[in-house]
C-alpha positions as CSV (number, residue, x, y, z in Angstrom):
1,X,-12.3,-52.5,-20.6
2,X,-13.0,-50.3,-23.5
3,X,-14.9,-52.2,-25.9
4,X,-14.1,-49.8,-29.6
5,X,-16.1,-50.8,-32.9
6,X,-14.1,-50.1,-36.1
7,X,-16.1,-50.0,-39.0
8,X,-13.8,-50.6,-42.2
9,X,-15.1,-51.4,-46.1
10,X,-13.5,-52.7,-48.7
11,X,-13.3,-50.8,-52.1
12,X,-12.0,-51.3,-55.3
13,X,-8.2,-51.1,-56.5
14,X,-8.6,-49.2,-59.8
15,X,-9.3,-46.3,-60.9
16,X,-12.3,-47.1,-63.9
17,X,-14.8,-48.7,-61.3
18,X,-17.0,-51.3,-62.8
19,X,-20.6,-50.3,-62.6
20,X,-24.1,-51.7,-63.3
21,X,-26.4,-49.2,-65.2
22,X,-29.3,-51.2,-64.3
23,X,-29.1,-51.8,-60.6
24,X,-26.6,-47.9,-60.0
25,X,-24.2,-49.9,-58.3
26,X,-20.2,-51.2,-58.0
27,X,-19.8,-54.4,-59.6
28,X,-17.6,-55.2,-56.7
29,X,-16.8,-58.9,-57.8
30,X,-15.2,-57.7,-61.1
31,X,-12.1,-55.6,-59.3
32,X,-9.7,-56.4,-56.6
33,X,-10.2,-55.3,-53.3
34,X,-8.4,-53.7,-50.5
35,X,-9.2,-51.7,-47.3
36,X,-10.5,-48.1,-48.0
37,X,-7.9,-46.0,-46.6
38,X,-10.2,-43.4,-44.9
39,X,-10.7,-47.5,-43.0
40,X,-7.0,-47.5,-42.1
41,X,-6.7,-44.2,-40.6
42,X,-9.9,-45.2,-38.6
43,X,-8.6,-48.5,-37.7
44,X,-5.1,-46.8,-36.9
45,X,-7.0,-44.3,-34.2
46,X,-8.6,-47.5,-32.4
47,X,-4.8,-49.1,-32.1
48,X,-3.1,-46.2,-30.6
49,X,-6.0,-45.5,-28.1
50,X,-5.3,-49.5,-27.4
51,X,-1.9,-48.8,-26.6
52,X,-2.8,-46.7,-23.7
53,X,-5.7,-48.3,-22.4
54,X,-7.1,-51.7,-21.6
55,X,-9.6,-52.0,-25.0
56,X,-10.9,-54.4,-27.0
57,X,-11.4,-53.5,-30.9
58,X,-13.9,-55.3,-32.7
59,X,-13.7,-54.3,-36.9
60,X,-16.8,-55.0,-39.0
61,X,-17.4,-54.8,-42.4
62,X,-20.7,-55.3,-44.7
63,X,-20.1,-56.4,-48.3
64,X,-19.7,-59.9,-50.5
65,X,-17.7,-62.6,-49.4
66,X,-14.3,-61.0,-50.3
67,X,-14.5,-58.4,-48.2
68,X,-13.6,-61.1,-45.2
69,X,-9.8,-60.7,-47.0
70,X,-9.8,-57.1,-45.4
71,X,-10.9,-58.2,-41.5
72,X,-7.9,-60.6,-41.6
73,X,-5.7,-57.7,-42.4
74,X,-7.5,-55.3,-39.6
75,X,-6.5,-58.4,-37.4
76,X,-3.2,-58.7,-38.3
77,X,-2.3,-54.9,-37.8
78,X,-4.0,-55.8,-33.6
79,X,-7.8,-55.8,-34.0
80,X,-8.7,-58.8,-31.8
81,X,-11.8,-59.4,-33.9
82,X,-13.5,-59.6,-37.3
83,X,-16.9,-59.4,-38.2
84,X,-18.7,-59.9,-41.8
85,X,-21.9,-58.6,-41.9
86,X,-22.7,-60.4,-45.6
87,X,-26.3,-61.3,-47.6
88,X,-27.6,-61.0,-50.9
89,X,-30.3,-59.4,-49.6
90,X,-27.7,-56.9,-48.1
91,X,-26.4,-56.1,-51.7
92,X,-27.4,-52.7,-53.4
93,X,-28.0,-50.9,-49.9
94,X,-27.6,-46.9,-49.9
95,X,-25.8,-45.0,-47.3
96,X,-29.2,-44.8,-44.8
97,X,-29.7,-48.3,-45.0
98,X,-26.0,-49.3,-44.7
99,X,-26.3,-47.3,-41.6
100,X,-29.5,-48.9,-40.2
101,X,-27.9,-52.4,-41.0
102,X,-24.4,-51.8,-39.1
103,X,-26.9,-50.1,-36.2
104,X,-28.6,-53.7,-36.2
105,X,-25.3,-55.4,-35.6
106,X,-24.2,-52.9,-32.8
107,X,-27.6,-52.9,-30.7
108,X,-28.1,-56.8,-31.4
109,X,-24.7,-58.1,-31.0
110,X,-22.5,-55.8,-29.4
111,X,-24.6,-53.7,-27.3
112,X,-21.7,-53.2,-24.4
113,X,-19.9,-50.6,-27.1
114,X,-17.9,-47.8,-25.8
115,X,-16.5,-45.9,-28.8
116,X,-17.9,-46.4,-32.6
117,X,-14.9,-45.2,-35.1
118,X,-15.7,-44.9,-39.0
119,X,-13.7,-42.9,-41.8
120,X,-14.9,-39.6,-42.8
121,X,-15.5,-41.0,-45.9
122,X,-14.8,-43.6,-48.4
123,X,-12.9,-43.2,-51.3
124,X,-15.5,-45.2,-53.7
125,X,-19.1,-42.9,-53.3
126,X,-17.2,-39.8,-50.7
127,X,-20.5,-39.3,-49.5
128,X,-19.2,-39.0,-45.7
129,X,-22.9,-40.2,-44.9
130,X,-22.6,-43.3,-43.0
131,X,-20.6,-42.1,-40.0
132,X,-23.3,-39.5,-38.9
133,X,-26.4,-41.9,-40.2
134,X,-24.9,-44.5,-37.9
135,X,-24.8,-42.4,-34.7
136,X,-28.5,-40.8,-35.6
137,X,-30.3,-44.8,-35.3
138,X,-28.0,-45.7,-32.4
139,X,-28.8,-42.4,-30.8
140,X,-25.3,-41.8,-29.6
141,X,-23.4,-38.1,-29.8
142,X,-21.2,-38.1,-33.1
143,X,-18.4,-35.6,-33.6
144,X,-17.0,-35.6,-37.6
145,X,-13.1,-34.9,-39.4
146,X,-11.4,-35.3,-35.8
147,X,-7.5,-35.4,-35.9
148,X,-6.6,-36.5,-32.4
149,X,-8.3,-38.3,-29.9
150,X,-8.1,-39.4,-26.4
151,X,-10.2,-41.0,-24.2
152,X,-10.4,-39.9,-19.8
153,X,-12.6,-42.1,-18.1
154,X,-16.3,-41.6,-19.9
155,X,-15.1,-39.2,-22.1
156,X,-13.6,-38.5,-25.5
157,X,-11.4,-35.0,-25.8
158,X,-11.1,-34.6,-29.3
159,X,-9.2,-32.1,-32.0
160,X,-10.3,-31.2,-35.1
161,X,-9.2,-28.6,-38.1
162,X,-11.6,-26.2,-38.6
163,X,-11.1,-23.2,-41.2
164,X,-7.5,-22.0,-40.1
165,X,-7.9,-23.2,-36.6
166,X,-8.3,-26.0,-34.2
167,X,-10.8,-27.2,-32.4
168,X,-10.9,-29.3,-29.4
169,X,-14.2,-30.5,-27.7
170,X,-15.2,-33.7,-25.3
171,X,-18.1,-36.0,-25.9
172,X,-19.4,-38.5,-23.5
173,X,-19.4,-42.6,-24.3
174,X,-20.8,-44.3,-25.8
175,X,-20.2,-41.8,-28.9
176,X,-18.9,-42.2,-32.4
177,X,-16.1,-40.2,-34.3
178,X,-14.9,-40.2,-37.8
179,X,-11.5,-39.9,-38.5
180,X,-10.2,-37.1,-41.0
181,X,-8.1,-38.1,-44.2
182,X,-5.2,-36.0,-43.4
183,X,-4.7,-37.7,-39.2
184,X,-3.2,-41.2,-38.2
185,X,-0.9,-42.2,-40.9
186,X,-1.6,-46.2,-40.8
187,X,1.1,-48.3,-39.7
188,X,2.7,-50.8,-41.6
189,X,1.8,-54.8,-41.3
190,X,4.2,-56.4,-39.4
191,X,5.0,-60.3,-39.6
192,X,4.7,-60.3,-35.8
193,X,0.9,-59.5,-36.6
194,X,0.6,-61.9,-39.6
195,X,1.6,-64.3,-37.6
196,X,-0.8,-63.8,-34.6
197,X,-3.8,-63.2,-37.5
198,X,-3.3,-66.9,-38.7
199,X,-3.0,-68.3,-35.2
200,X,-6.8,-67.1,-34.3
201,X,-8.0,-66.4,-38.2
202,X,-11.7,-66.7,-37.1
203,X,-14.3,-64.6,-38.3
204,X,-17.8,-64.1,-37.4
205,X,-20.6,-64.2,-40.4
206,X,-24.0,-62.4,-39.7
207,X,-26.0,-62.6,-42.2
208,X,-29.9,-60.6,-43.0
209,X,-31.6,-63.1,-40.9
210,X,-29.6,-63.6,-37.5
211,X,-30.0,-59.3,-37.7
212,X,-33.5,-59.7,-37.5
213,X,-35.0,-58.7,-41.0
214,X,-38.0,-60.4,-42.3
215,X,-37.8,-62.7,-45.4
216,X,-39.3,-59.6,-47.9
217,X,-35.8,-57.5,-47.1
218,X,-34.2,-56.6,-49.8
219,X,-31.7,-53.9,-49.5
220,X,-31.5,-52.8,-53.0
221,X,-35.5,-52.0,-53.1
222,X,-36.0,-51.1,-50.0
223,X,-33.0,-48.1,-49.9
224,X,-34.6,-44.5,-50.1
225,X,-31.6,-43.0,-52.6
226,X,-30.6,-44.2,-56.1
227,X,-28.0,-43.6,-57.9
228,X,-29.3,-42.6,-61.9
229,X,-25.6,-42.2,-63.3
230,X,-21.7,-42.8,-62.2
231,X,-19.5,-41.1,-65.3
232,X,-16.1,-40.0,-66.0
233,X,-15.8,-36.3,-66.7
234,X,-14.9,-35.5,-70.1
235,X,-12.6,-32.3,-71.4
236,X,-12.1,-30.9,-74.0
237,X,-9.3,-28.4,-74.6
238,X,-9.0,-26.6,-77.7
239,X,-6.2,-24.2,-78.9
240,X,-6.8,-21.0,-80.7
241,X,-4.1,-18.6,-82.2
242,X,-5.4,-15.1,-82.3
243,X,-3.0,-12.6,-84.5
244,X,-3.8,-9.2,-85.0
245,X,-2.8,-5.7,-83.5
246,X,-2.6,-6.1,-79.7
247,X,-5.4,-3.8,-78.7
248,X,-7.6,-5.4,-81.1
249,X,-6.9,-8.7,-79.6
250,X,-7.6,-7.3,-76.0
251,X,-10.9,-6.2,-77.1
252,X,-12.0,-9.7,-78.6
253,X,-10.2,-11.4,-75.4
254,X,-12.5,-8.6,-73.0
255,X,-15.7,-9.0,-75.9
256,X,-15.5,-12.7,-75.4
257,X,-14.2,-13.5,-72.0
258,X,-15.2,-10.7,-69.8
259,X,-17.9,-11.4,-68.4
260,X,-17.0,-14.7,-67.1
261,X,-13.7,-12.9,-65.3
262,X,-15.7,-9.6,-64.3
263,X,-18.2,-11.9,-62.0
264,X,-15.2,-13.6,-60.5
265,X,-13.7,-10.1,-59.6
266,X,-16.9,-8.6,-58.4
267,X,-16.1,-5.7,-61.0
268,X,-17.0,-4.9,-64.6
269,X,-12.7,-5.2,-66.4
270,X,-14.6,-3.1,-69.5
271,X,-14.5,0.2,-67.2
272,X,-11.0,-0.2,-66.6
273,X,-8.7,0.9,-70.1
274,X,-5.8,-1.6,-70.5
275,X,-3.1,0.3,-71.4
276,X,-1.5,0.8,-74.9
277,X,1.0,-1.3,-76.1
C-alpha cells in the first residue's frame, strides 16, 4: 500500500485579513475559514493517484481548533484520515518552524510514508516555503510546481511547466511534491462522501507535547523570521490635462517622462525626432 501524506491549511475567507501589529500575525479566530485552495489541488493529486493504486491518504493540518472543519471536508471528498496538529504553543510559528513541526508529526507518527504532497503555496503569506522546508528536515528528495504525476513502483514520474516548455523527471519514494496552482481542478463534494465523512468523523489531535517539545516551546519566540508589517497597497491616480501646441506638449511629455520610458527600451527616445504634426 501507498501510504500519501496531504498536508492542507486553512485560510481566511476575505479579502481584508485581520492582523495583529503586535505579535505580525493572522488573527485567524476573527474570519471564517475554508481550505486553501493551493490544499485542494494538492489533496485532489493524492485522490486521483488513489484511484489507480492501493493508497492510503492521511491529510494533516496545524492551526486553532477550527481548522479541524477543513480535515472533515478533505475526508468527505476520500481522505481516509484527519489529523490536527493544534497548541498554543504552536501559534505564531514561521514557515521554518511550521516545517520542523509537520517533520515531527511525519518521523514520530507516521514514519512508513511513501509520498508527502503540499500546495506550492498558500494563498494567505504565498511564500511557497513550507513544501521545500519540509522535505530539507525529513531529508527526502522534493520536486516543486509539478502538473501531473504518477507513481511506478518506487518511483514518482512527474511534469512540470517550465518557461515555454515541459518538463518531466522521476524521483524516488519516499519524496515530496508540491502541486502547481494552474493542475488538478478539485472535484466537487459529493453527498456520497458527506455521508461516509460522518459515518467515521474521527480525528486525531496532537498537540506540542505528544511531538516531543519541551515545556519552554513556544513557537511564536522561538521562529527565526518575523513579519514587521502586512499592508494594503495604496494608489493614487491623478489626471492632468495638458493643452498647448502639439510639439510643445511632446517635449514636456519627453522632458518629464523620458527617462523612465528610455530605460525600459534600452534606448535614449530624445535622439529620435517625433515627427511634426
Amino acid at each position: 500500500m501507498l501510504n500519501i501524506i496531504v498536508c492542507i491549511k486553512q485560510v481566511p475567507m476575505v479579502s481584508e485579513l485581520p492582523w495583529n501589529s503586535k505579535t505580525g500575525t493572522l488573527k485567524r479566530e476573527l474570519a471564517e475559514g475554508m481550505m486553501d485552495p493551493a490544499s485542494r489541488r494538492a489533496l485532489e493529486a493524492a485522490l486521483q493517484i488513489k484511484e489507480n493504486l492501493d493508497a492510503n491518504i492521511c491529510a494533516v493540518t496545524m492551526g486553532p481548533a477550527m481548522a479541524e472543519e477543513i480535515l472533515h471536508q478533505a475526508k468527505a471528498l476520500g481522505a481516509d484520515e484527519g489529523v490536527l496538529l493544534t497548541d498554543r504553543r504552536m501559534a505564531g510559528a514561521d514557515t521554518f518552524l511550521t516545517s520542523h513541526i509537520l517533520s515531527r508529526f511525519i518521523q514520530r507518527e507516521y514514519n512508513s510514508f511513501d509520498l508527502v504532497i503540499c500546495g506550492s503555496q498558500t494563498s494567505d503569506s504565498e511564500t511557497a516555503q513550507v513544501g521545500p522546508q519540509l522535505a530539507e528536515d525529513l531529508g527526502i528528495p522534493a520536486i516543486g510546481y509539478i502538473n501531473k504525476i504518477s507513481v511506478k513502483e518506487n518511483t514518482v514520474e512527474v511534469q512540470r511547466h517550465v518557461d515555454d516548455f515541459f518538463e518531466t523527471l522521476s524521483m524516488d519514494l519516499p519524496g515530496l511534491v508540491t502541486i502547481d496552482l494552474s493542475a488538478y481542478k478539485p472535484r466537487y463534494l459529493a453527498l456520497e462522501g458527506v455521508e461516509k465523512a460522518f459515518e467515521n468523523p474521527d480525528i486525531r489531535i496532537i498537540d506540542a507535547e505528544k511531538l516531543g517539545f519541551n515545556d519552554d516551546f513556544n513557537a511564536l519566540k522561538d521562529s527565526p523570521t518575523r513579519i514587521i508589517d502586512v499592508f494594503s497597497p495604496t494608489t493614487q491616480n491623478e489626471n492632468r490635462v495638458l493643452k498647448g501646441a502639439v510639439k510643445k506638449l511632446v517635449d514636456q511629455l519627453f522632458d518629464e517622462y523620458g527617462k523612465v520610458i528610455s530605460s525600459g527600451m534600452g534606448k535614449d527616445l530624445k535622439t529620435h525626432e517625433h515627427d511634426e504634426v
